[in-house]
MDTraj code that builds the backbone (N, CA, C; nanometers):
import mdtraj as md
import numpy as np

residues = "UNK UNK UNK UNK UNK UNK UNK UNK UNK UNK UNK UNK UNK UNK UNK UNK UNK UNK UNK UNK UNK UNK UNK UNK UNK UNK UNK UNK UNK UNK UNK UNK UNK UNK UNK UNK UNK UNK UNK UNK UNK UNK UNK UNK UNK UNK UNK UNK UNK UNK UNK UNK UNK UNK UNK UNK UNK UNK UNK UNK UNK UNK UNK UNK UNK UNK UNK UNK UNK UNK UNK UNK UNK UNK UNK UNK UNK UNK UNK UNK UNK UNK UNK UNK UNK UNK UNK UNK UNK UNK UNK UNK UNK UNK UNK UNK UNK UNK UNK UNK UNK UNK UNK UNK UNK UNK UNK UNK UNK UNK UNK UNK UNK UNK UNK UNK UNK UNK UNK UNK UNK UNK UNK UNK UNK UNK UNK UNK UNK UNK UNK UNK UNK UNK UNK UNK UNK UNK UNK UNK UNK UNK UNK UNK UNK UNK UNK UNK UNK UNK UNK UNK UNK UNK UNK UNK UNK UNK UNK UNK UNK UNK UNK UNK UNK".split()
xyz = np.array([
    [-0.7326, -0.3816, -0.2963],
    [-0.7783, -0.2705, -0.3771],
    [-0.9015, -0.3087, -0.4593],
    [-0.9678, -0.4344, -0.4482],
    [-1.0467, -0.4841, -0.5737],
    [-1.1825, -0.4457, -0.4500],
    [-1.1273, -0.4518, -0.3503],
    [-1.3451, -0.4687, -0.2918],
    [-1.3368, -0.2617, -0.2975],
    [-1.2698, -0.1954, -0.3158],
    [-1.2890, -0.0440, -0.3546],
    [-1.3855, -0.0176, -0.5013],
    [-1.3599, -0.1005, -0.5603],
    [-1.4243, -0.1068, -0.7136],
    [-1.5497, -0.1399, -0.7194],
    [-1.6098, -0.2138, -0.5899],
    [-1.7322, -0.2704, -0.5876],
    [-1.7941, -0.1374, -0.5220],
    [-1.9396, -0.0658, -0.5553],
    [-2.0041, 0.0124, -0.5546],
    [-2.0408, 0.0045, -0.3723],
    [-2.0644, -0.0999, -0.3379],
    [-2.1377, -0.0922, -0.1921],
    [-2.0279, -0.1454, -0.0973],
    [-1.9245, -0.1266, -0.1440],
    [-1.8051, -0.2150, -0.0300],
    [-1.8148, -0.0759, 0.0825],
    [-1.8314, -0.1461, 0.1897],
    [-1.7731, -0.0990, 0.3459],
    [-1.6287, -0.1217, 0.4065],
    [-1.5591, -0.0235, 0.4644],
    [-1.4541, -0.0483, 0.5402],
    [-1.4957, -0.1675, 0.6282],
    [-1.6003, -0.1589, 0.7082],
    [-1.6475, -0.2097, 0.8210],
    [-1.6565, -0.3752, 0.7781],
    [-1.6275, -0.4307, 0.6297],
    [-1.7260, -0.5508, 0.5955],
    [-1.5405, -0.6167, 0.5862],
    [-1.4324, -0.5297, 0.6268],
    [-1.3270, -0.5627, 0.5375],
    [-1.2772, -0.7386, 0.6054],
    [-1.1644, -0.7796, 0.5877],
    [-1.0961, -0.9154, 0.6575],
    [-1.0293, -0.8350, 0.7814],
    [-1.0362, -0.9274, 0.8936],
    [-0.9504, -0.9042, 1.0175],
    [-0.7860, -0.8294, 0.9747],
    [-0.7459, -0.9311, 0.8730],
    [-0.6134, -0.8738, 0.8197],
    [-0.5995, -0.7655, 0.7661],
    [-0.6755, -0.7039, 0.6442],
    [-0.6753, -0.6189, 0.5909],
    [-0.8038, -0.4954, 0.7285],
    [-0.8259, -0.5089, 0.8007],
    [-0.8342, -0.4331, 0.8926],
    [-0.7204, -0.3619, 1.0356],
    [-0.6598, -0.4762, 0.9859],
    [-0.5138, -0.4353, 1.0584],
    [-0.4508, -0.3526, 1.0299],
    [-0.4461, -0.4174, 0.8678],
    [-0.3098, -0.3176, 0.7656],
    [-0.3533, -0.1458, 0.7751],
    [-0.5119, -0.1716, 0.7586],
    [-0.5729, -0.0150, 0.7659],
    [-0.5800, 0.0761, 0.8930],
    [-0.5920, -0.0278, 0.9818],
    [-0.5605, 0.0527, 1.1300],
    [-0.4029, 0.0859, 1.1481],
    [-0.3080, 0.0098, 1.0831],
    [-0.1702, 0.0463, 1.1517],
    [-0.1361, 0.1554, 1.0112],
    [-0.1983, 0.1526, 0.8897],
    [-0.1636, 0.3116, 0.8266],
    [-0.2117, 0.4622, 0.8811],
    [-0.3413, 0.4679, 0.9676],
    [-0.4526, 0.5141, 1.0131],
    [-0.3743, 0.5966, 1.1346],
    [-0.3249, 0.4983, 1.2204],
    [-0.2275, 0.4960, 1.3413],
    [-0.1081, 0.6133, 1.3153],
    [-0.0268, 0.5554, 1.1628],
    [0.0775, 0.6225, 1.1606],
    [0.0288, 0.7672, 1.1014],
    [-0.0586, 0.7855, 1.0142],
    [-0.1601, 0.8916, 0.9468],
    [-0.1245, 0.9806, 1.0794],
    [-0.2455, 0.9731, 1.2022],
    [-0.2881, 0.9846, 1.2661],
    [-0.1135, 1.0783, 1.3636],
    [-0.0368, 0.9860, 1.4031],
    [0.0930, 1.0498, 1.4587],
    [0.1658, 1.1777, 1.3485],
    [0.1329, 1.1277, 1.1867],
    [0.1983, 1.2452, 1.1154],
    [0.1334, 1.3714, 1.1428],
    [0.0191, 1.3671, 1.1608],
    [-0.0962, 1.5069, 1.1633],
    [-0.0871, 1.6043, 1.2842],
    [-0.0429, 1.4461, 1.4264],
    [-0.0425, 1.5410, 1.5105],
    [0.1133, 1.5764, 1.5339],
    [0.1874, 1.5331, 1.5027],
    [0.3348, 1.6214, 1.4919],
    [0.3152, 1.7014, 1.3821],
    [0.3028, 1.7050, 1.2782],
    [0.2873, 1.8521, 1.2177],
    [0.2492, 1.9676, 1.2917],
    [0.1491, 1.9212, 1.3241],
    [0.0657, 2.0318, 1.3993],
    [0.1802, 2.0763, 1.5122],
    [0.1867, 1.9861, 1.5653],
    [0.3354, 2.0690, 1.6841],
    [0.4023, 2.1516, 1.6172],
    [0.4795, 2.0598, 1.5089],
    [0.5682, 2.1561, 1.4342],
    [0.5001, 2.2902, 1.3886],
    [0.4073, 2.3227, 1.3315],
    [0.3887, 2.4569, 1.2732],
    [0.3384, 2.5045, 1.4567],
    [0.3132, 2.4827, 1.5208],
    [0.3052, 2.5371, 1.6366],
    [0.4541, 2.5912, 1.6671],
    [0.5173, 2.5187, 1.7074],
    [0.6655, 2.5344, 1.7383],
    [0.7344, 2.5902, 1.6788],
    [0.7504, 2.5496, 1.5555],
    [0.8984, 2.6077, 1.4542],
    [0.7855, 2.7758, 1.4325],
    [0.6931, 2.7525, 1.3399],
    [0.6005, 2.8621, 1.3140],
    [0.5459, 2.9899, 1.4040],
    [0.4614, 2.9291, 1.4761],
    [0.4159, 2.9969, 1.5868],
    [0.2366, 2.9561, 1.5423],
    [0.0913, 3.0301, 1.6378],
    [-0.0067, 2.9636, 1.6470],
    [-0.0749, 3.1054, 1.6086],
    [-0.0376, 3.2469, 1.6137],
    [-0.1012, 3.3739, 1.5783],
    [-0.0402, 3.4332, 1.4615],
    [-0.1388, 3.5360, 1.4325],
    [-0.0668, 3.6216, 1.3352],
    [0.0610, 3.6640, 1.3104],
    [0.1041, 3.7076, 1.3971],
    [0.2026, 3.7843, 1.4287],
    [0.3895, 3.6610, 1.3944],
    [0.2907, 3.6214, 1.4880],
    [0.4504, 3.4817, 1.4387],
    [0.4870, 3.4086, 1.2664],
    [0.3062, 3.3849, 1.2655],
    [0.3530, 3.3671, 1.1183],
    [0.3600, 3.4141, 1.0180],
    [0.3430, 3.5701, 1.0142],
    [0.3991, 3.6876, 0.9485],
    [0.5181, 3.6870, 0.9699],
    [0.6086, 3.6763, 1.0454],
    [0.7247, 3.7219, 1.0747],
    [0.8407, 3.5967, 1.0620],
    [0.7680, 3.4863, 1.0199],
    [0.8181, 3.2949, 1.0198],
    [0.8354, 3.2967, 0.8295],
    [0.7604, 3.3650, 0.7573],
    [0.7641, 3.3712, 0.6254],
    [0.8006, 3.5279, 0.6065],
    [0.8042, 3.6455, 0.6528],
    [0.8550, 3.7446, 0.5798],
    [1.0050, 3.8161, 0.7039],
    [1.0364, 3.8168, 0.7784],
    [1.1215, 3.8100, 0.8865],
    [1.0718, 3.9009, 1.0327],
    [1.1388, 3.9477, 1.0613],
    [1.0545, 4.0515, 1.1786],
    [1.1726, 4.1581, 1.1926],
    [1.2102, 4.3112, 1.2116],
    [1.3524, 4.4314, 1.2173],
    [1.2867, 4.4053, 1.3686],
    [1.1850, 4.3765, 1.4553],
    [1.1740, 4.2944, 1.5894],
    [1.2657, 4.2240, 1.6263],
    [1.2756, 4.1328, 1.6051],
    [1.3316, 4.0098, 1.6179],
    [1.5083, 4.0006, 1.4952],
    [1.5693, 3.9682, 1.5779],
    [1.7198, 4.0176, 1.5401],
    [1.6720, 3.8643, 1.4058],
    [1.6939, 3.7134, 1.5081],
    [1.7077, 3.6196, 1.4603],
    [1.5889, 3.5770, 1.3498],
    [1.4977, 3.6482, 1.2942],
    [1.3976, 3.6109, 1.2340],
    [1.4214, 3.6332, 1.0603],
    [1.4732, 3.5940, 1.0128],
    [1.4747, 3.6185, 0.9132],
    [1.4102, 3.5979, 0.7831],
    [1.3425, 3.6681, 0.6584],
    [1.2846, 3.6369, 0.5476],
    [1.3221, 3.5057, 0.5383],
    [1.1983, 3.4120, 0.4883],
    [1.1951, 3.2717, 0.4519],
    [1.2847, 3.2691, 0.3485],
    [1.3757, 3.1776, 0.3045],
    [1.4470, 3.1839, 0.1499],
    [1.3641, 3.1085, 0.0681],
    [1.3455, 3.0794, -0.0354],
    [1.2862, 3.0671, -0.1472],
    [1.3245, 2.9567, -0.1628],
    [1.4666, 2.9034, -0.2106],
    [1.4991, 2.7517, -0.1864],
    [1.4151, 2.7013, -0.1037],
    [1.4642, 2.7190, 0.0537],
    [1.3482, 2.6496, 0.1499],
    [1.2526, 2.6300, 0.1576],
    [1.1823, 2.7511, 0.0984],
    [1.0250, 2.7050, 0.0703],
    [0.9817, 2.6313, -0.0365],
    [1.0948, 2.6203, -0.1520],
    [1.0741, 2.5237, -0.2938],
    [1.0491, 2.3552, -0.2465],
    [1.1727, 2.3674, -0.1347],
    [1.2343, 2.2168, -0.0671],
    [1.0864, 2.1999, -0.0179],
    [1.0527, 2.2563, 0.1193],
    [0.9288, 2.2641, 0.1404],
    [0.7993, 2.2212, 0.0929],
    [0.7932, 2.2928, -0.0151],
    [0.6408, 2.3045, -0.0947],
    [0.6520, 2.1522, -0.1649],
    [0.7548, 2.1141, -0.2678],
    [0.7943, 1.9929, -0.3366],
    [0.7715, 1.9183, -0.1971],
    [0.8328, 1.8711, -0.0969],
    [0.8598, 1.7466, -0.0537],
    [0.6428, 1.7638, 0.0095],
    [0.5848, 1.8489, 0.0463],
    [0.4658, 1.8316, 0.0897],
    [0.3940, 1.8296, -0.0002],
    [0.4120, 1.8466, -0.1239],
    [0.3091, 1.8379, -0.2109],
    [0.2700, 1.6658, -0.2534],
    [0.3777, 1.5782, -0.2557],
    [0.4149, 1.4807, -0.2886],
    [0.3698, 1.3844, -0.1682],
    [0.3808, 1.4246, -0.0922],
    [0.3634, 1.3440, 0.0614],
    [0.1786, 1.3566, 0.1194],
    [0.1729, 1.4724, 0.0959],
    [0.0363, 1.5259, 0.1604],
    [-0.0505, 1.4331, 0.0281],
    [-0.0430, 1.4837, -0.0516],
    [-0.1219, 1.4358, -0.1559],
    [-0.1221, 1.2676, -0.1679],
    [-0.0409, 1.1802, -0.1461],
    [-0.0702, 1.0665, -0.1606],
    [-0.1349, 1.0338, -0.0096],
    [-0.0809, 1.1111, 0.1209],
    [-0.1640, 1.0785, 0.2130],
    [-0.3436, 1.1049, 0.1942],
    [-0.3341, 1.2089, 0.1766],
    [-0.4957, 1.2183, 0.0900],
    [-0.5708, 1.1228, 0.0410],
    [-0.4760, 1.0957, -0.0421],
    [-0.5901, 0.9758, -0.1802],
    [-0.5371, 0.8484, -0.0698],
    [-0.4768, 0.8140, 0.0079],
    [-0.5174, 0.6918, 0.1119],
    [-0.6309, 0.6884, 0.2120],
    [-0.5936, 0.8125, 0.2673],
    [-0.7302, 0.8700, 0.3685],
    [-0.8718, 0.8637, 0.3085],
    [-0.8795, 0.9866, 0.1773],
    [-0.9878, 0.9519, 0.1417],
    [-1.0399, 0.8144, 0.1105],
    [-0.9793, 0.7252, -0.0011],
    [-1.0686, 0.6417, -0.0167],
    [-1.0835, 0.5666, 0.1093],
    [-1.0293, 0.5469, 0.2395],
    [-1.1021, 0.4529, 0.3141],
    [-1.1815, 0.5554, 0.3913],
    [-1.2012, 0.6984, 0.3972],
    [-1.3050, 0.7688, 0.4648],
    [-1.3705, 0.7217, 0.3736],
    [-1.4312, 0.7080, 0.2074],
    [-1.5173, 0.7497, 0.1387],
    [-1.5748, 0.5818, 0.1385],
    [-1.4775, 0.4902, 0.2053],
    [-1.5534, 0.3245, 0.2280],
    [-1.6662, 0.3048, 0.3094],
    [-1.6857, 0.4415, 0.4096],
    [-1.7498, 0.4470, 0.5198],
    [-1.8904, 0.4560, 0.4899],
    [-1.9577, 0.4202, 0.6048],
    [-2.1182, 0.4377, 0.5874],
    [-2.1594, 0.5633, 0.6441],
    [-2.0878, 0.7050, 0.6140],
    [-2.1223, 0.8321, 0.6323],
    [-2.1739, 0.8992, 0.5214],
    [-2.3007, 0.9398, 0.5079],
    [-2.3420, 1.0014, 0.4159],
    [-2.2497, 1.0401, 0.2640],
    [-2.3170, 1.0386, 0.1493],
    [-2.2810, 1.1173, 0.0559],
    [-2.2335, 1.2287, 0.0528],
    [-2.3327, 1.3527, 0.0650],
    [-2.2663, 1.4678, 0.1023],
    [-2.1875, 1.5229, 0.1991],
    [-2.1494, 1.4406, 0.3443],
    [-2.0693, 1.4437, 0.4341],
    [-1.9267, 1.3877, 0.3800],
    [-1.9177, 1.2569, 0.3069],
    [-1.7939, 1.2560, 0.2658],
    [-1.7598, 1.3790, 0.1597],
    [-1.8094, 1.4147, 0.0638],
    [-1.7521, 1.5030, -0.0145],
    [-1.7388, 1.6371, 0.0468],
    [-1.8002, 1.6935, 0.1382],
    [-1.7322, 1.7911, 0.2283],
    [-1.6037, 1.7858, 0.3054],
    [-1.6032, 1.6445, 0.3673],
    [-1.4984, 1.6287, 0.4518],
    [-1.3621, 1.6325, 0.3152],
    [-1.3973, 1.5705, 0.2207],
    [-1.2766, 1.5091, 0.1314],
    [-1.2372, 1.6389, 0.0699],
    [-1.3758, 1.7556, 0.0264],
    [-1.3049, 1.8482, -0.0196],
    [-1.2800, 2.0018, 0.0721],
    [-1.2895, 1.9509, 0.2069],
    [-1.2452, 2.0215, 0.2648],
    [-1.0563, 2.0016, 0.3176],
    [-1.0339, 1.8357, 0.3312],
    [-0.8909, 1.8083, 0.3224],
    [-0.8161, 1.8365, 0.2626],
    [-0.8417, 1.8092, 0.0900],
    [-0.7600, 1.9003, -0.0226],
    [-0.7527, 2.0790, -0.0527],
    [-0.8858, 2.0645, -0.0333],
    [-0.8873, 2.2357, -0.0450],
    [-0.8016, 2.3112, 0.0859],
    [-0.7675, 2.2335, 0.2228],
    [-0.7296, 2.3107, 0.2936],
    [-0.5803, 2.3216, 0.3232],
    [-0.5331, 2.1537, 0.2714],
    [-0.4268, 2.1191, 0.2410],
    [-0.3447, 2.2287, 0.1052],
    [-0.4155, 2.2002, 0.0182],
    [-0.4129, 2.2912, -0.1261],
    [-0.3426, 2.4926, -0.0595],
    [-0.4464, 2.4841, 0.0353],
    [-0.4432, 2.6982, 0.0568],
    [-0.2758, 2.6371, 0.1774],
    [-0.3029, 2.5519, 0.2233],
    [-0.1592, 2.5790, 0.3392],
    [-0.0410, 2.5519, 0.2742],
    [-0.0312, 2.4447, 0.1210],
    [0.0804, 2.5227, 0.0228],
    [0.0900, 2.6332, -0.0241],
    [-0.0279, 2.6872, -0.0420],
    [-0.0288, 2.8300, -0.0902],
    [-0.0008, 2.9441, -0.0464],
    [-0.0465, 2.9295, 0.1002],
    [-0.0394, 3.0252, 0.1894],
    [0.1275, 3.1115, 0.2210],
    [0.2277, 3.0059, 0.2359],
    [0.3468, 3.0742, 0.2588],
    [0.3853, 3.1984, 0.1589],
    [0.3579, 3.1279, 0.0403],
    [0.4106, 3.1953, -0.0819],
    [0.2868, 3.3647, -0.1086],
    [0.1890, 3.3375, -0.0469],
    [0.1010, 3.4423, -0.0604],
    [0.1419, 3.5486, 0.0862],
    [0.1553, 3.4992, 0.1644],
    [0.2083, 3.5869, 0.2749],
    [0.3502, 3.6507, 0.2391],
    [0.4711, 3.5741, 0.1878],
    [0.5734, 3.6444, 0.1567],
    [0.5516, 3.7138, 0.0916],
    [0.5032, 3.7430, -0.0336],
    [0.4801, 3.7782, -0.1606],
    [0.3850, 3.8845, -0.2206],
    [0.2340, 3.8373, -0.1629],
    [0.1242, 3.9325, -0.1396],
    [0.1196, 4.0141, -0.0521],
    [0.0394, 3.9834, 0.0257],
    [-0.0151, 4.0437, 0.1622],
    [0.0541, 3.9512, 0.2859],
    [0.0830, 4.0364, 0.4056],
    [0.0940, 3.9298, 0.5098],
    [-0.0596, 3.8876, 0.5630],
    [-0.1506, 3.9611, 0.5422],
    [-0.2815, 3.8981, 0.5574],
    [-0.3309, 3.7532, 0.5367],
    [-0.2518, 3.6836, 0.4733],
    [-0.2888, 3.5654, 0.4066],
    [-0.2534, 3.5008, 0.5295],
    [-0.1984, 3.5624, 0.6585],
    [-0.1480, 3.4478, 0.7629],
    [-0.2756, 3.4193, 0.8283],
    [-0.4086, 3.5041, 0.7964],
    [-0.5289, 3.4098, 0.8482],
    [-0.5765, 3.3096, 0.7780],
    [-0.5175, 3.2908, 0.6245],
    [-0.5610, 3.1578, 0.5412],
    [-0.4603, 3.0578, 0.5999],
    [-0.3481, 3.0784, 0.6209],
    [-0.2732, 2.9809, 0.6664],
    [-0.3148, 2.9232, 0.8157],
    [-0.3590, 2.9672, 0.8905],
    [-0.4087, 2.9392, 0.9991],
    [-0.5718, 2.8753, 0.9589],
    [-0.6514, 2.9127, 0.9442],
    [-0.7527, 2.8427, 0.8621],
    [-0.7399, 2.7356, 0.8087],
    [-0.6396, 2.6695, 0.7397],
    [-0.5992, 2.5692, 0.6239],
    [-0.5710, 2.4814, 0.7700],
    [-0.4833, 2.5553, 0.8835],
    [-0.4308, 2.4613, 0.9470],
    [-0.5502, 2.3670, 1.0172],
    [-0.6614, 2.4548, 1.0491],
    [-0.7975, 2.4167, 1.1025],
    [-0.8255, 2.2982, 1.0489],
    [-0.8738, 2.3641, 0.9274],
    [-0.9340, 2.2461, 0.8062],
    [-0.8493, 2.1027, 0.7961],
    [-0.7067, 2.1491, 0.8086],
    [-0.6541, 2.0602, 0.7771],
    [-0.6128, 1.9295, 0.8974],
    [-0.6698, 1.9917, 1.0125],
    [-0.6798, 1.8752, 1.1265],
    [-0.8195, 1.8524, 1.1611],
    [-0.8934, 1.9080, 1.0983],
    [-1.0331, 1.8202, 1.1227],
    [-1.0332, 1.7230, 1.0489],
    [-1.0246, 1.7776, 0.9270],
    [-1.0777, 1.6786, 0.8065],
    [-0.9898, 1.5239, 0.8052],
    [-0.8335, 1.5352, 0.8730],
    [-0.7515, 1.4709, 0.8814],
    [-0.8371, 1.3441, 1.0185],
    [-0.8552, 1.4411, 1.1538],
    [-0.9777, 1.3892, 1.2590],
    [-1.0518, 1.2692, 1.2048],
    [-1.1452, 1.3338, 1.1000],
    [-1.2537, 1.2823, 1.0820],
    [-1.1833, 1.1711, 0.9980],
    [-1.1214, 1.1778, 0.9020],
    [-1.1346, 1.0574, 0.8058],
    [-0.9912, 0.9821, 0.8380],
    [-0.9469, 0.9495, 0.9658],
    [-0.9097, 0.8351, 1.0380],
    [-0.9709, 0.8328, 1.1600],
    [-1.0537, 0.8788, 1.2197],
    [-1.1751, 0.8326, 1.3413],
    [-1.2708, 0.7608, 1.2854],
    [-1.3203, 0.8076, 1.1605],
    [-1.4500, 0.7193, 1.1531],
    [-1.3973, 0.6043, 1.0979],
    [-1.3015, 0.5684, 0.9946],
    [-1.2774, 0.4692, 0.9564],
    [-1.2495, 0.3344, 1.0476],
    [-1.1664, 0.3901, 1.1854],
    [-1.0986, 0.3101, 1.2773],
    [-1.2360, 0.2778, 1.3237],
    [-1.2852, 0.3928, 1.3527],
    [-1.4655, 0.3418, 1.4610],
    [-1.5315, 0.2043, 1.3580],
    [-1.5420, 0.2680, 1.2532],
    [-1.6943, 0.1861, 1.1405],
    [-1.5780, 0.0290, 1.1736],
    [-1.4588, 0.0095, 1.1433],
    [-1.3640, -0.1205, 1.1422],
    [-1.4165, -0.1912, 1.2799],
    [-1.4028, -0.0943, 1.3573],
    [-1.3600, -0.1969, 1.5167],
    [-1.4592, -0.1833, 1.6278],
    [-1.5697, -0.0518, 1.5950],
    [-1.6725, -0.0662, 1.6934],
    [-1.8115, -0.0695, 1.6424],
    [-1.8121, -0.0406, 1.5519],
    [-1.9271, -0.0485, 1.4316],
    [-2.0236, -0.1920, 1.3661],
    [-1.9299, -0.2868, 1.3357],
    [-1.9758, -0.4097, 1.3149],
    [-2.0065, -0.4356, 1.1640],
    [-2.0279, -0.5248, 1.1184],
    [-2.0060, -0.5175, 0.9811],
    [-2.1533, -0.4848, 0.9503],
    [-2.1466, -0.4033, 0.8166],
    [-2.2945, -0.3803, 0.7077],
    [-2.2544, -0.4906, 0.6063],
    [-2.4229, -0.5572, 0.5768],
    [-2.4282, -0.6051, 0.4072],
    [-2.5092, -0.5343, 0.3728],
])
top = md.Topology()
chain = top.add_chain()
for i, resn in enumerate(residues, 1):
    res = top.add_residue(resn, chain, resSeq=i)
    for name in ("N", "CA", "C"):
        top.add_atom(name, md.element.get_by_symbol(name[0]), res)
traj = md.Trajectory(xyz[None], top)
C-alpha cells in the first residue's frame, strides 16, 4: 500500500509478487462481474419488460410476483458493502495505470455512478415509474465496461506492458 502514496508509482513498475497478488484479485474481480451479469440476465431478465415485472410482478405471469422489500433491503445492504469495497480495489490499481488523467476519472466515475443508479434503480422502478427499467439496464452497461476496463488495463500495463520509470 506504501508505493500508492508515491505520486508517480505504476502498476506496471510493481514486484513479480505483488503482481501476482494483483492479478489473482483482478482474476477473481473479473469472474464476480461476469456471473453477475448472468445472474441479472437469468434470475432478472435482459429487456424492459422482464425487469418491470422482476421488481413490480406481472397479473401475466401467475409466478411473478412484487419484489418484497425485505429482499430488496437484504439485497441493497449486502451490495452496497461488497460493490463498494470492490470499487475502491479496482480503482486504485486502474488509477496506478499509465492511462490518461481524464480517462481514469471517467472510467472511475463512471463505475460508481453506474454501480450507485443499479442500487437505485430497483427501488425507483417499484416505487416510481417502471420506466426506470432503462436506468437499470444502463447502470448494467456502465457497470461492465467500467468493470472491463479497470481489470484489462491493469492486467495488460502488469504483464504485457513492461515497466515505466
Amino acid at each position: 500500500m506504501k508505493d500508492f502514496s508515491k505520486k508517480e508509482f505504476r502498476i506496471a513498475n510493481s514486484s513479480p509478487e505483488v503482481k501476482v497478488v494483483y492479478t489473482g484479485f483482478l482474476i477473481f474481480a473479473f469472474i464476480g462481474y461476469f456471473t453477475i451479469a448472468l445472474l441479472g440476465l437469468l434470475r432478472v431478465g435482459p429487456d424492459y419488460d422482464s425487469i418491470v415485472s422482476h421488481y413490480r410482478g406481472s397479473d401475466l405471469d401467475e409466478e411473478a410476483f412484487p419484489r418484497a422489500v425485505g429482499q430488496m433491503l437484504e439485497e441493497a445492504h449486502f451490495h452496497a458493502f461488497t460493490e463498494g469495497l470492490i470499487l475502491l480495489v479496482l480503482a486504485h490499481l486502474f488509477v496506478a495505470t499509465s492511462i490518461k488523467r481524464p480517462m481514469k476519472t471517467a472510467v472511475v466515475l463512471l463505475a460508481f455512478g453506474s454501480t450507485l443508479t443499479d442500487l437505485a434503480s430497483p427501488w425507483l422502478i417499484k416505487y416510481i415509474a417502471s420506466g426506470f427499467a432503462y436506468l437499470q439496464m444502463t447502470s448494467w452497461i456502465g457497470m461492465e465496461t467500467s468493470a472491463l476496463l479497470m481489470i484489462g488495463v491493469p492486467l495488460y500495463e502488469m504483464w504485457f506492458k513492461g515497466e515505466r520509470k
